[in-house]
C-alpha positions in Angstrom: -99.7 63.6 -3.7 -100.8 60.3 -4.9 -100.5 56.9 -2.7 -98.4 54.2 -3.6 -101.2 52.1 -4.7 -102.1 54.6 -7.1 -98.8 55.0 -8.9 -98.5 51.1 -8.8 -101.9 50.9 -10.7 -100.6 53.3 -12.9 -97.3 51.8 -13.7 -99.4 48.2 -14.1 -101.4 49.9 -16.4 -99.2 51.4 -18.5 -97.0 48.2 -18.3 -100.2 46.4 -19.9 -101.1 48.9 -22.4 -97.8 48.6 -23.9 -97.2 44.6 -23.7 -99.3 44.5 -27.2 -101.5 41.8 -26.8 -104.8 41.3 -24.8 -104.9 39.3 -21.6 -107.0 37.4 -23.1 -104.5 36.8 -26.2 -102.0 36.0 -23.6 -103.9 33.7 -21.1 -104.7 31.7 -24.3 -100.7 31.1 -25.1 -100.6 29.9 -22.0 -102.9 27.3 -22.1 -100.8 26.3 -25.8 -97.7 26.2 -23.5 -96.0 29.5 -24.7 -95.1 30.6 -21.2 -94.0 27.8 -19.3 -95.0 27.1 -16.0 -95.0 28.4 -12.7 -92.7 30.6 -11.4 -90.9 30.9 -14.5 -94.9 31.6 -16.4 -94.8 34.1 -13.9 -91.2 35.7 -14.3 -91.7 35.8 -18.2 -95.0 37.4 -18.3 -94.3 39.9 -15.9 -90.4 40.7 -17.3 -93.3 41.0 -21.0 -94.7 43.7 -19.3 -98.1 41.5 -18.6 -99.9 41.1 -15.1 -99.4 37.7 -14.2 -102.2 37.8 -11.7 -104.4 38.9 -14.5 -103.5 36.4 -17.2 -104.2 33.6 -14.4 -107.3 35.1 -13.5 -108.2 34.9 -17.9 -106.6 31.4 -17.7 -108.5 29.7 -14.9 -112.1 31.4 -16.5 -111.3 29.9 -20.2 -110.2 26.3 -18.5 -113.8 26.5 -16.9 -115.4 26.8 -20.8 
């Protein structure tokens, strides 16, 4: 039987596979604004079926650039 974690990885995985665009895609329409900010960045991309977490993560690395 699998764990919890497991089936949450699987559920974020399929949840970004079928979201359509790249993190990368995403974390750059955040910097344009696209998302909003904050908690509501957060509700939208995740309710988009995106990893919030993730599209930060892609955020904060192209802001270093």
């Amino acid at each position: 039987m699998a764990s919890i974690a497991d089936v949450a990885k699987g559920i974020a995985a399929k949840k970004m596979e079928g979201a359509g665009k790249s993190v990368e895609e995403i974390a750059k329409e955040v910097i344009a604004g696209k998302w909003g900010v904050g908690e509501e960045r957060t509700k939208k991309l995740t309710e988009a079926g995106y990893d919030a977490a993730a599209v930060q993560k892609v955020v904060n690395e192209l802001m270093k650039k």
